[in-house]
N, CA, C and O atoms as CSV, one atom per row, in Angstrom:
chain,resi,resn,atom,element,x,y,z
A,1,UNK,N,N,-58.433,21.221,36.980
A,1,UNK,CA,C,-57.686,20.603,35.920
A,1,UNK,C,C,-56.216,20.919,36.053
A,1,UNK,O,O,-55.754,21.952,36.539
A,2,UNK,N,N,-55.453,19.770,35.497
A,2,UNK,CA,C,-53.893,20.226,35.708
A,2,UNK,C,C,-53.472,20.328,34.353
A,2,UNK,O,O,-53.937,19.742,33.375
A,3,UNK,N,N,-52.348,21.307,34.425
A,3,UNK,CA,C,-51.902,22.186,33.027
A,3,UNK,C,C,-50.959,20.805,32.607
A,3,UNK,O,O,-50.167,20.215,33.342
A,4,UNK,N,N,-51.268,20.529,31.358
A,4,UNK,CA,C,-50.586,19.610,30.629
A,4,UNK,C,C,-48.954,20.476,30.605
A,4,UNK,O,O,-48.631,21.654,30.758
A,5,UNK,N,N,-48.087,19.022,30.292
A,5,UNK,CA,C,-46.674,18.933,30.961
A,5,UNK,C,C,-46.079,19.357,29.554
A,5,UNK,O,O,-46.341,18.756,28.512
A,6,UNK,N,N,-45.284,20.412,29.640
A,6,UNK,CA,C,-44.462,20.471,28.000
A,6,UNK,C,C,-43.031,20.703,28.808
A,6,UNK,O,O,-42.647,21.255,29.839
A,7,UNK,N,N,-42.396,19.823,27.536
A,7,UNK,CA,C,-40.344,19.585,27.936
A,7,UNK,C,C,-40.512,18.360,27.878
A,7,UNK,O,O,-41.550,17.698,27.847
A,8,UNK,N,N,-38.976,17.938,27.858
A,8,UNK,CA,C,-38.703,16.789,28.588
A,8,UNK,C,C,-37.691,16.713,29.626
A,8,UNK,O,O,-36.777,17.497,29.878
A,9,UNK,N,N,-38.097,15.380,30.304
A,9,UNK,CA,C,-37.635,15.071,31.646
A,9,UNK,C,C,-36.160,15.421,32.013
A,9,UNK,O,O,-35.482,15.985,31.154
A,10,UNK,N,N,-35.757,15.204,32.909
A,10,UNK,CA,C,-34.007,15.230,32.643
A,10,UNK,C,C,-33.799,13.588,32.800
A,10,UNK,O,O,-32.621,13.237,32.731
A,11,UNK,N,N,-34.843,12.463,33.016
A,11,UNK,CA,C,-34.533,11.069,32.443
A,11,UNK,C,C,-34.217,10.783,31.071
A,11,UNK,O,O,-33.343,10.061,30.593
A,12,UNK,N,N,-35.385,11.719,30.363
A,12,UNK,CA,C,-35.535,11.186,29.111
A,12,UNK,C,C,-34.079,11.727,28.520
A,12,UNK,O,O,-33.467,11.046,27.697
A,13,UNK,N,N,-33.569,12.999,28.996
A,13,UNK,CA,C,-32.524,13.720,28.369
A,13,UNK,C,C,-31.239,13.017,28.789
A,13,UNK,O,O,-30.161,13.298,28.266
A,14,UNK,N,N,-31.349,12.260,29.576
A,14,UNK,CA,C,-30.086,11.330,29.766
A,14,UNK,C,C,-30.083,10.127,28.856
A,14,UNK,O,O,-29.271,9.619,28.084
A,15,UNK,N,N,-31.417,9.854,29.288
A,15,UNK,CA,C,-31.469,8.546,28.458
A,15,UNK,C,C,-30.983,8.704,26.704
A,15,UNK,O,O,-30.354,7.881,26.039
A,16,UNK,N,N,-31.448,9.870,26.331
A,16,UNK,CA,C,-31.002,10.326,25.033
A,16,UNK,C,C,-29.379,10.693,24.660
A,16,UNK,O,O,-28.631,10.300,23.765
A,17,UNK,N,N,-29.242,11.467,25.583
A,17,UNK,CA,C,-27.284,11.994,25.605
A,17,UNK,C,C,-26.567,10.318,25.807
A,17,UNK,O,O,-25.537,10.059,25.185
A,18,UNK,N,N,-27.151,9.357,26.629
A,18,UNK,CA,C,-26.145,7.979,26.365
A,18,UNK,C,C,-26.469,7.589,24.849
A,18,UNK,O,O,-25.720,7.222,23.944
A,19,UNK,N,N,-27.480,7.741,24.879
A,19,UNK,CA,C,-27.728,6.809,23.304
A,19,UNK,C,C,-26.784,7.754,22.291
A,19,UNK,O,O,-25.875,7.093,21.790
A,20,UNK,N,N,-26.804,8.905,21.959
A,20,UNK,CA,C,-25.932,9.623,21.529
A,20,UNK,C,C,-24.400,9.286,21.883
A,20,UNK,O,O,-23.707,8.787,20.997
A,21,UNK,N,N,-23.986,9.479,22.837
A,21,UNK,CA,C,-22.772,8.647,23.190
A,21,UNK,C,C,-22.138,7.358,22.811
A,21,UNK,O,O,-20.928,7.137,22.772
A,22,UNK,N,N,-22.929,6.684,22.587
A,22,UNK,CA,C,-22.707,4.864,22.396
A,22,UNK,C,C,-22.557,4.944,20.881
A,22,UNK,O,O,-21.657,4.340,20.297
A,23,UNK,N,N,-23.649,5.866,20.122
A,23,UNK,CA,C,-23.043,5.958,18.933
A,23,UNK,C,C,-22.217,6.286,17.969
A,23,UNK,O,O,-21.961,5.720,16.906
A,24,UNK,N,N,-21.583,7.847,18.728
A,24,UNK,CA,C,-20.498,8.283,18.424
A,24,UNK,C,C,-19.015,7.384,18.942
A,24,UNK,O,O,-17.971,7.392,18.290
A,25,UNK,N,N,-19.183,6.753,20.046
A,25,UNK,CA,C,-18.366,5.310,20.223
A,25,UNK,C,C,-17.804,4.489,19.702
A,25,UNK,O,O,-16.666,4.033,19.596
A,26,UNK,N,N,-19.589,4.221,19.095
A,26,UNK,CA,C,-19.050,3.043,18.051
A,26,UNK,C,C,-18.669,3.710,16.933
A,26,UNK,O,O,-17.783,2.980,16.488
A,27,UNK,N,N,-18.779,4.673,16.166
A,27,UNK,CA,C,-18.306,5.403,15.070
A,27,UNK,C,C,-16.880,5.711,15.164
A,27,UNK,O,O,-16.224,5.405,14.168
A,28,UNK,N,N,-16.173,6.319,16.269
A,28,UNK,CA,C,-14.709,6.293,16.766
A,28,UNK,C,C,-14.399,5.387,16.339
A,28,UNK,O,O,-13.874,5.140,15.253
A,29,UNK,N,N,-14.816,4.508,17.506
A,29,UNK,CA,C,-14.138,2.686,17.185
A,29,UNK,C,C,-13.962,1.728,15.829
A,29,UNK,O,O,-13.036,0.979,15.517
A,30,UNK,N,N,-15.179,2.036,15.163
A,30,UNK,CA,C,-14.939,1.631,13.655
A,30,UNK,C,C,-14.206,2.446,13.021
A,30,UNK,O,O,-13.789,1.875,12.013
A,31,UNK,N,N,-13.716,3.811,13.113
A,31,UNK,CA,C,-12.644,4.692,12.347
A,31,UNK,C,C,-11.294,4.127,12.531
A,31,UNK,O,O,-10.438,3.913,11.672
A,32,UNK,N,N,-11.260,3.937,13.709
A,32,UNK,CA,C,-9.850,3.540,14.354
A,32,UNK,C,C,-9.269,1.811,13.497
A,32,UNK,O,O,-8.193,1.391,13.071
A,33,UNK,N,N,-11.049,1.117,13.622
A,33,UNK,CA,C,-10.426,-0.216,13.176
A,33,UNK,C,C,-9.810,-0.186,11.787
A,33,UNK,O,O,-8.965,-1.000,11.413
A,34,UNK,N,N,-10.517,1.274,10.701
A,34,UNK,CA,C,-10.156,0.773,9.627
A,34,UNK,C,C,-8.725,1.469,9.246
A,34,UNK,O,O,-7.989,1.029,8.363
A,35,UNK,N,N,-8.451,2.580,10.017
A,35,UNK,CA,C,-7.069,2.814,10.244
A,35,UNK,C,C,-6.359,1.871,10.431
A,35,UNK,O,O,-5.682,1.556,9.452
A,36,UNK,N,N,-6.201,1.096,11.588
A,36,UNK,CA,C,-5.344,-0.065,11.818
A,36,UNK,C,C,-5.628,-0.933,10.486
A,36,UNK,O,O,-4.534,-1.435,10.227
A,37,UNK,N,N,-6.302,-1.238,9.783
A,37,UNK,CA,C,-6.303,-2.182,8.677
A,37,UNK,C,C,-5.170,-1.610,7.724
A,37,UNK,O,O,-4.058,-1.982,7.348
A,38,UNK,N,N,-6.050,-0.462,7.509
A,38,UNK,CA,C,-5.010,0.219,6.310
A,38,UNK,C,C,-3.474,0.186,6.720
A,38,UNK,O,O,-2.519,-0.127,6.009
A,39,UNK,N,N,-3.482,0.558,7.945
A,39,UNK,CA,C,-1.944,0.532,8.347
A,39,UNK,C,C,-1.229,-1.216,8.067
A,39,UNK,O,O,-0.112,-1.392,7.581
A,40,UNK,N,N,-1.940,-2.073,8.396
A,40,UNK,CA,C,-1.601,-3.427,8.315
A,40,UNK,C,C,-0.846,-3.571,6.702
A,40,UNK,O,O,0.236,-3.810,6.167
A,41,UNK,N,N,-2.189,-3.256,6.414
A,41,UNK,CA,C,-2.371,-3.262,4.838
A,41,UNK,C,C,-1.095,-2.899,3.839
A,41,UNK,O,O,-0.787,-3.599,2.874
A,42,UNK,N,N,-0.433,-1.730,4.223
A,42,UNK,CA,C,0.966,-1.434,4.630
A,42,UNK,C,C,1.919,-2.289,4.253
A,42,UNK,O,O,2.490,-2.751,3.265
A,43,UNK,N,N,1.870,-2.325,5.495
A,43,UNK,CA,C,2.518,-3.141,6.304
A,43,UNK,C,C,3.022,-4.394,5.477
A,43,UNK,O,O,4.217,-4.443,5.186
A,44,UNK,N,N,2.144,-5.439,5.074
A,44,UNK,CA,C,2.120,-6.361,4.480
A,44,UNK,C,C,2.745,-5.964,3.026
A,44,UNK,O,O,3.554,-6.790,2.603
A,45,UNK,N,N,2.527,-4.952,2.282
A,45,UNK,CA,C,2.564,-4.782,1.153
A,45,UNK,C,C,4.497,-4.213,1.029
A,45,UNK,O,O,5.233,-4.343,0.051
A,46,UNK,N,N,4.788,-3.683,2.208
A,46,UNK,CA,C,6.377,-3.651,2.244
A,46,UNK,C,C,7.009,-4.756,2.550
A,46,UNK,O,O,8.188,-4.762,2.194
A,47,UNK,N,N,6.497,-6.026,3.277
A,47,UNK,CA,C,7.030,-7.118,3.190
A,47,UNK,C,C,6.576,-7.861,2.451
A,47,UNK,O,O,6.577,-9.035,2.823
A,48,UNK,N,N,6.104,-7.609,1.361
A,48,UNK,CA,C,5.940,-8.670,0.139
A,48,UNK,C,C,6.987,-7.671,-0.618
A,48,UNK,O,O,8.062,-8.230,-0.831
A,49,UNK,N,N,6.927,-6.514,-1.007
A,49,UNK,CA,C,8.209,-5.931,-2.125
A,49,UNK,C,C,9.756,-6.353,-1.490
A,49,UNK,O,O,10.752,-6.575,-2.179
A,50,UNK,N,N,9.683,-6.402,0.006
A,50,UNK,CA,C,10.976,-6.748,0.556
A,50,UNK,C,C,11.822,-8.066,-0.059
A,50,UNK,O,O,12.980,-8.239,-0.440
A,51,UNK,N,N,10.043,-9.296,0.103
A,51,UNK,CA,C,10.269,-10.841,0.202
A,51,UNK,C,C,10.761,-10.907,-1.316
A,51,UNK,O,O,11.635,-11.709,-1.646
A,52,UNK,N,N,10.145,-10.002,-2.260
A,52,UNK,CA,C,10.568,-10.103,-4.416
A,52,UNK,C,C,11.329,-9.701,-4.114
A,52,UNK,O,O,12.002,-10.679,-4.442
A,53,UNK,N,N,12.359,-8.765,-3.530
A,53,UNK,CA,C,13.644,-7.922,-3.881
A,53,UNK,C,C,14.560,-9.176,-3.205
A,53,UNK,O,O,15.742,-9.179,-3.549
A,54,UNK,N,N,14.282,-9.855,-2.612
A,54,UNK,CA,C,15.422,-10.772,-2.072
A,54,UNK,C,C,15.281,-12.173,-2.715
A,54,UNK,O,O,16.161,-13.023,-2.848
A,55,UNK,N,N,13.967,-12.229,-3.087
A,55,UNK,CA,C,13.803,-13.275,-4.081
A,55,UNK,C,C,14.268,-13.524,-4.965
A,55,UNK,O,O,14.878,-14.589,-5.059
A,56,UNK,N,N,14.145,-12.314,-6.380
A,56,UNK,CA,C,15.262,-12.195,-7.482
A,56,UNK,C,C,16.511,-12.199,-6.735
A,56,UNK,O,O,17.124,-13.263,-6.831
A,57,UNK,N,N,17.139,-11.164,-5.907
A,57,UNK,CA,C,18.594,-11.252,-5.817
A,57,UNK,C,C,18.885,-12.833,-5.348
A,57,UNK,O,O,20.079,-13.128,-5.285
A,58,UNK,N,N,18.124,-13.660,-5.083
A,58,UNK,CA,C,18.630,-15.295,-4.811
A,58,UNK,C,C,18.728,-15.682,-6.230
A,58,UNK,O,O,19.702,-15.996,-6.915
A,59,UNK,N,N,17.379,-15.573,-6.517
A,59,UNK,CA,C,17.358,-16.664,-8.220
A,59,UNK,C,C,18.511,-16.269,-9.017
A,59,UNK,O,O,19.230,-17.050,-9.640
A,60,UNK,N,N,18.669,-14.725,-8.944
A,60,UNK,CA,C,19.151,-14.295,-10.305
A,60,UNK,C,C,20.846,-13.785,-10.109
A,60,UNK,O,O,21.624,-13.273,-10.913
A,61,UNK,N,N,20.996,-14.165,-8.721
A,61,UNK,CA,C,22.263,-13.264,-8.453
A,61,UNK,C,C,22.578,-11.889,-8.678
A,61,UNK,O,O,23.713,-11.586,-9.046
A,62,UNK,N,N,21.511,-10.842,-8.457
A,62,UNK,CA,C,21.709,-9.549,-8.939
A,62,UNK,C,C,20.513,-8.778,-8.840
A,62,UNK,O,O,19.415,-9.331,-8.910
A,63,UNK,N,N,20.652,-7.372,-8.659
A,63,UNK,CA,C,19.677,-6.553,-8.196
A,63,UNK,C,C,18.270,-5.974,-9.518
A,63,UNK,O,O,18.392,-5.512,-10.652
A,64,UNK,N,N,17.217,-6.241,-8.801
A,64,UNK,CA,C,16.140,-6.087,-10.249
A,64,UNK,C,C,16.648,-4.409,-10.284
A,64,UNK,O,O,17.308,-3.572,-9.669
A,65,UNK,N,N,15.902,-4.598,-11.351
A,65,UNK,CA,C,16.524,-2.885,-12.394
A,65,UNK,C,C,17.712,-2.439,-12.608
A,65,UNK,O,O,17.893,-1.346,-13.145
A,66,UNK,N,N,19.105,-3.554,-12.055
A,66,UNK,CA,C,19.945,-3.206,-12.335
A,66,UNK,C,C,20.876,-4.459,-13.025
A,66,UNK,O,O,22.018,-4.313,-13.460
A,67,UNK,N,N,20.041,-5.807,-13.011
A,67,UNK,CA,C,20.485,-6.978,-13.655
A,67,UNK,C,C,20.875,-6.721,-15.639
A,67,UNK,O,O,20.148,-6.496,-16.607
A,68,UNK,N,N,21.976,-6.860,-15.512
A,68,UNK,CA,C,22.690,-6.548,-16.664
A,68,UNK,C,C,21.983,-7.900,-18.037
A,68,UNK,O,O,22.055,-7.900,-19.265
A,69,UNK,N,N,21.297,-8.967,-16.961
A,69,UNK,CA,C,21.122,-10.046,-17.812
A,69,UNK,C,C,19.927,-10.475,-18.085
A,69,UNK,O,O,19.620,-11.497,-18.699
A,70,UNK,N,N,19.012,-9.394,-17.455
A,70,UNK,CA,C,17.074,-8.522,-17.623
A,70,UNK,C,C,16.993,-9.238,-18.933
A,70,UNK,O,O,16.128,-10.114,-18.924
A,71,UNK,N,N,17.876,-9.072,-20.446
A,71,UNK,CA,C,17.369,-9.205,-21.380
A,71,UNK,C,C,17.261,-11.097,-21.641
A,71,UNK,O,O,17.449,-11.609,-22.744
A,72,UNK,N,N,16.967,-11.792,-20.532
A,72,UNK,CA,C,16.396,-12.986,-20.788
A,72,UNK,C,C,15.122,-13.295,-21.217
A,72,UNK,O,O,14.603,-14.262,-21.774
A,73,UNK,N,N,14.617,-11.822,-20.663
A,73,UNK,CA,C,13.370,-11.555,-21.045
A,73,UNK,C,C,12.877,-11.239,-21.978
A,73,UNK,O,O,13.249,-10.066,-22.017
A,74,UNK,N,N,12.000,-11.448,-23.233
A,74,UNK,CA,C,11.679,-10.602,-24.214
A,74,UNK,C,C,11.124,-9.193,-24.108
A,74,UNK,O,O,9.967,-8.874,-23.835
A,75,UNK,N,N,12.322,-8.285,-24.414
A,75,UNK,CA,C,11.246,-6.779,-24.650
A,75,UNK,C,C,12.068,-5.814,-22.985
A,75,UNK,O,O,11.772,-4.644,-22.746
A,76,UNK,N,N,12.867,-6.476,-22.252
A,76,UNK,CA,C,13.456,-6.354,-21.287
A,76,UNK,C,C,14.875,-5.748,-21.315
A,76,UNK,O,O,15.864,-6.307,-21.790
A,77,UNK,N,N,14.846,-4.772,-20.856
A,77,UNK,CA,C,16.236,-3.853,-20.562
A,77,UNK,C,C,16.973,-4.093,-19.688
A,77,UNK,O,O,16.587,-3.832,-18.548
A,78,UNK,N,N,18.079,-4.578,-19.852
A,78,UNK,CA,C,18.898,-4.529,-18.734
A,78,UNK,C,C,19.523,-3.404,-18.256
A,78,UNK,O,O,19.826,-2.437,-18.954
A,79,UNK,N,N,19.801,-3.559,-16.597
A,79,UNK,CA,C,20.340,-2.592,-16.439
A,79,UNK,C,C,22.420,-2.614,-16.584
A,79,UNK,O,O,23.071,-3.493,-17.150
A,80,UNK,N,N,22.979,-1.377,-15.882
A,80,UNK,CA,C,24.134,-1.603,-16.360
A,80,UNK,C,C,25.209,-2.730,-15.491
A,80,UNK,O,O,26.237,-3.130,-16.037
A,81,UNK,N,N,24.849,-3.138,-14.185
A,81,UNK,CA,C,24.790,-4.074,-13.507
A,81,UNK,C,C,26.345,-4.056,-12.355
A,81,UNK,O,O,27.206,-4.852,-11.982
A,82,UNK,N,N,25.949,-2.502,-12.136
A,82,UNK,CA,C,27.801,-2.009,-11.095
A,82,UNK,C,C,27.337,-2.350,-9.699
A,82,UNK,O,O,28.077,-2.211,-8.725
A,83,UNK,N,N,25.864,-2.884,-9.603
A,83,UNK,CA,C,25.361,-3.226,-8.153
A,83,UNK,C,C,24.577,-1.695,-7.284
A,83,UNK,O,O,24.717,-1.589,-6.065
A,84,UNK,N,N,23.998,-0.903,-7.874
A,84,UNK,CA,C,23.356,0.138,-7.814
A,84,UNK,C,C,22.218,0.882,-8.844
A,84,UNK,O,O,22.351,1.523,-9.886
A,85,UNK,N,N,21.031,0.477,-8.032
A,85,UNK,CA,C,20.023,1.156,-9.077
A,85,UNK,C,C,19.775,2.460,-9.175
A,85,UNK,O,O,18.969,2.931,-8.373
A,86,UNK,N,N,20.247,3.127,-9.926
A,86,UNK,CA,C,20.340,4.546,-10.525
A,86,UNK,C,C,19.014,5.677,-10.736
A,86,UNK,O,O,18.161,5.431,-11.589
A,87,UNK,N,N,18.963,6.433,-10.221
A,87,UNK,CA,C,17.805,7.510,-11.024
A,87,UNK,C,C,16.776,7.635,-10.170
A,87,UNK,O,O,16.754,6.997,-9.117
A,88,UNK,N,N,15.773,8.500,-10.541
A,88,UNK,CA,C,15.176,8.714,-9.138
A,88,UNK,C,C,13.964,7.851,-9.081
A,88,UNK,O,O,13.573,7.364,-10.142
A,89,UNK,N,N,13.277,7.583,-7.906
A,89,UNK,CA,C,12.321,6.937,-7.867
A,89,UNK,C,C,11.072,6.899,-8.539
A,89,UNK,O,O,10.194,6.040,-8.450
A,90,UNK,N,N,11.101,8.043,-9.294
A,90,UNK,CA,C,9.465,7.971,-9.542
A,90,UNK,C,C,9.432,8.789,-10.733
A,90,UNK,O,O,8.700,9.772,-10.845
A,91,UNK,N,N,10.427,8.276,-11.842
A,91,UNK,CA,C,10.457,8.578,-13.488
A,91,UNK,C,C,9.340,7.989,-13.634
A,91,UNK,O,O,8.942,6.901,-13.220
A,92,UNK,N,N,8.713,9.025,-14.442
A,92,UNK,CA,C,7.431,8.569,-14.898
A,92,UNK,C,C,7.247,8.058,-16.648
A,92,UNK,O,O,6.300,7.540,-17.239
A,93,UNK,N,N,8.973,8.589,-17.219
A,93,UNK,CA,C,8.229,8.781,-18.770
A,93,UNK,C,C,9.797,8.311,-19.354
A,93,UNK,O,O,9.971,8.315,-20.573
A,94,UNK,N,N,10.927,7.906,-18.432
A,94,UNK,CA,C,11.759,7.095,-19.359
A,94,UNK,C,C,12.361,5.425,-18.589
A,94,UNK,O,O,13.028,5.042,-17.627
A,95,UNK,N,N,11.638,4.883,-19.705
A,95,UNK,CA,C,11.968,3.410,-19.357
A,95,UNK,C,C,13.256,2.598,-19.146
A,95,UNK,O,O,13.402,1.515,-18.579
A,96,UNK,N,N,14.155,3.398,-19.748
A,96,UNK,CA,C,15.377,3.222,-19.299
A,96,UNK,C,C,16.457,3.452,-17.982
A,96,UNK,O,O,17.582,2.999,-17.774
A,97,UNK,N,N,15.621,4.324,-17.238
A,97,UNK,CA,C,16.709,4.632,-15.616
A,97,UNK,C,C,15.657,2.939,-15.050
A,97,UNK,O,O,14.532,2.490,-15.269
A,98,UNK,N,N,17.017,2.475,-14.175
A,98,UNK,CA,C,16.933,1.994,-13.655
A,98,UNK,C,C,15.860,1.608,-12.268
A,98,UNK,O,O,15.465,0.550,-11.779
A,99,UNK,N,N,15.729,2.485,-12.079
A,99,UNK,CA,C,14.720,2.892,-10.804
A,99,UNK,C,C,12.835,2.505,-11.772
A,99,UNK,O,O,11.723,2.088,-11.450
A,100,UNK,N,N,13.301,2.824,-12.584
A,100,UNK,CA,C,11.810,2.068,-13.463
A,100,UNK,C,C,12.007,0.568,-14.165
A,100,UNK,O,O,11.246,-0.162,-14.800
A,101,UNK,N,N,13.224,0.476,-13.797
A,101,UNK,CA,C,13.082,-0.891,-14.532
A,101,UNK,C,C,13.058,-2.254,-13.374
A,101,UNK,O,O,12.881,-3.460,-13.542
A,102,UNK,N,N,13.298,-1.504,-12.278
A,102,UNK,CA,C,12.887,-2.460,-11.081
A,102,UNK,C,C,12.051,-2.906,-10.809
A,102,UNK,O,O,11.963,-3.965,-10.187
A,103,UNK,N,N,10.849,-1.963,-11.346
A,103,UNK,CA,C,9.527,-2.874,-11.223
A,103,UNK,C,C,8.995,-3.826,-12.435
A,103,UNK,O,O,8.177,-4.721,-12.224
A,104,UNK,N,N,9.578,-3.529,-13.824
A,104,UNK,CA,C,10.125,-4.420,-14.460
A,104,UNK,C,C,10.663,-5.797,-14.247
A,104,UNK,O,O,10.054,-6.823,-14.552
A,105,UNK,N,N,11.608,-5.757,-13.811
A,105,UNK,CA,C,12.561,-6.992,-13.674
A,105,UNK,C,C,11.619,-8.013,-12.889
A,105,UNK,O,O,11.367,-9.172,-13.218
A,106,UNK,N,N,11.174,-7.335,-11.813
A,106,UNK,CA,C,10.416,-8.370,-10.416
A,106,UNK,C,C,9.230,-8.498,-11.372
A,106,UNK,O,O,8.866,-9.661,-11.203
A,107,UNK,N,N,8.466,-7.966,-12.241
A,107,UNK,CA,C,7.125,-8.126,-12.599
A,107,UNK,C,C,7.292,-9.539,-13.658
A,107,UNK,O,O,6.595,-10.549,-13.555
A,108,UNK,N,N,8.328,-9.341,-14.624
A,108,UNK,CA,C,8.768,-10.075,-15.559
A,108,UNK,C,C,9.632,-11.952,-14.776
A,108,UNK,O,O,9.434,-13.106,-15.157
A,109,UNK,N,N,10.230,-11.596,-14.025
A,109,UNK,CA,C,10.526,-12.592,-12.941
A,109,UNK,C,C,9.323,-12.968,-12.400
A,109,UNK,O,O,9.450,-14.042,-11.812
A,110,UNK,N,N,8.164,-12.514,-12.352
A,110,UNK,CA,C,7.237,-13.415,-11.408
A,110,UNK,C,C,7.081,-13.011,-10.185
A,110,UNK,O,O,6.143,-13.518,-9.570
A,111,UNK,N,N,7.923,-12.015,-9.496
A,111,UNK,CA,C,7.370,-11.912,-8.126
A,111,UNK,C,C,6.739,-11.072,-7.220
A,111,UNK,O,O,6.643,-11.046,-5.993
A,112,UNK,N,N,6.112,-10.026,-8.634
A,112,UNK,CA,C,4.786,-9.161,-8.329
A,112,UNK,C,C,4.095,-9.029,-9.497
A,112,UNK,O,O,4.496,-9.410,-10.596
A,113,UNK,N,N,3.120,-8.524,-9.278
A,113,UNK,CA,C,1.677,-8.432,-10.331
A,113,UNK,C,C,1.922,-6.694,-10.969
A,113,UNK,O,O,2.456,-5.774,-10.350
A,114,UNK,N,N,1.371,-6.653,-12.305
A,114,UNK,CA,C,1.082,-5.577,-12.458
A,114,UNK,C,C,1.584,-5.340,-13.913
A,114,UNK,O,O,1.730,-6.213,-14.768
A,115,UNK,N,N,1.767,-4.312,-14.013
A,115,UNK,CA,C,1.667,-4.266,-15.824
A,115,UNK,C,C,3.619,-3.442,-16.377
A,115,UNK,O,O,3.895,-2.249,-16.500
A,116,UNK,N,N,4.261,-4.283,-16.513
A,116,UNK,CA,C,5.615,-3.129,-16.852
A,116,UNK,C,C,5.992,-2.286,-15.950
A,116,UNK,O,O,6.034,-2.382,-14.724
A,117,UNK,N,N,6.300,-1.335,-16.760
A,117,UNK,CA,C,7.733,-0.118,-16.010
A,117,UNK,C,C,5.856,0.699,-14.580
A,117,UNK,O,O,6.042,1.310,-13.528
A,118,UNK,N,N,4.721,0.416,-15.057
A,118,UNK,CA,C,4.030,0.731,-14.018
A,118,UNK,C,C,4.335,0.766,-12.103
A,118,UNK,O,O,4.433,-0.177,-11.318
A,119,UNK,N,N,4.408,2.124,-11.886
A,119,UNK,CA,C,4.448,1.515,-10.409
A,119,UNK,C,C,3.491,1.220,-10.011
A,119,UNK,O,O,2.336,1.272,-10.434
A,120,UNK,N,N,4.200,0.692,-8.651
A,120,UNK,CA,C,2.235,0.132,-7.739
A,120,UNK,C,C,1.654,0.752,-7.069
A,120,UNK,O,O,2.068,1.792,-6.556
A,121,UNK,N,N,0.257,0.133,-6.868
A,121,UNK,CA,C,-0.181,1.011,-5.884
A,121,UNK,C,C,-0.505,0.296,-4.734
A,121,UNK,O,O,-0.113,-0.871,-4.699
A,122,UNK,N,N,-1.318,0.860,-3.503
A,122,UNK,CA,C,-0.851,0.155,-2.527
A,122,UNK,C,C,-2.467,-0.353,-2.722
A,122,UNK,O,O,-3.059,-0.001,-3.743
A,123,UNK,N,N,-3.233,-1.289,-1.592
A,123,UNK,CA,C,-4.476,-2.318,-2.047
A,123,UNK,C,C,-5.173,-1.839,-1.282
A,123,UNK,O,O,-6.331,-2.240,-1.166
């Protein structure tokens, strides 16, 4: 009688280490794709705030959050209108610096979505 075979082959162990391989592959490869999306994603979302910031300054002759003439709007602050938006980027709690009323002006103009002095977020 012959002694039954225990292990496996070094076929089977190849055959297994590719299959292992191909999947960690494709797992890379789908990480990478959704990186590049997000990056796109980006991407797109600075040239749409670019395309509203040049949009108003056509329609309106003047820079959002700093348009002195904002109050066409109901409920809308103007800013003081020396051609510089003032204050730092990311006041969270007064509606009056300028730098919050930029997303104001473009939201109220039409040429982004979203709710008031809210900033955005990215999609």
């Amino acid at each position: 009688m012959r002694k039954q075979q225990q292990g496996f082959t070094l076929v089977e162990i190849a055959i297994v280490l590719v299959i292992i391989g191909l999947l960690l592959g494709g797992i890379l490869k789908g990480q990478e794709m959704i990186t590049q999306a997000k990056i796109k994603n980006v991407v797109a979302d600075f040239s749409g705030i670019s395309a509203a910031y040049y949009g108003y300054q056509d329609r309106y002759r003047a820079i959002p959050g700093d348009d002195a003439a904002a109050t066409r709007w109901t409920g809308a602050v103007g800013g003081n209108g020396n051609g510089t938006v003032e204050g730092k980027y990311n006041y969270t709690t007064d509606d009056t610096v300028e730098s919050r009323k930029w997303w104001d002006h473009l939201r109220r103009a039409g040429f982004v979505g979203g709710a008031g002095y809210q900033q955005p977020v990215n999609a």
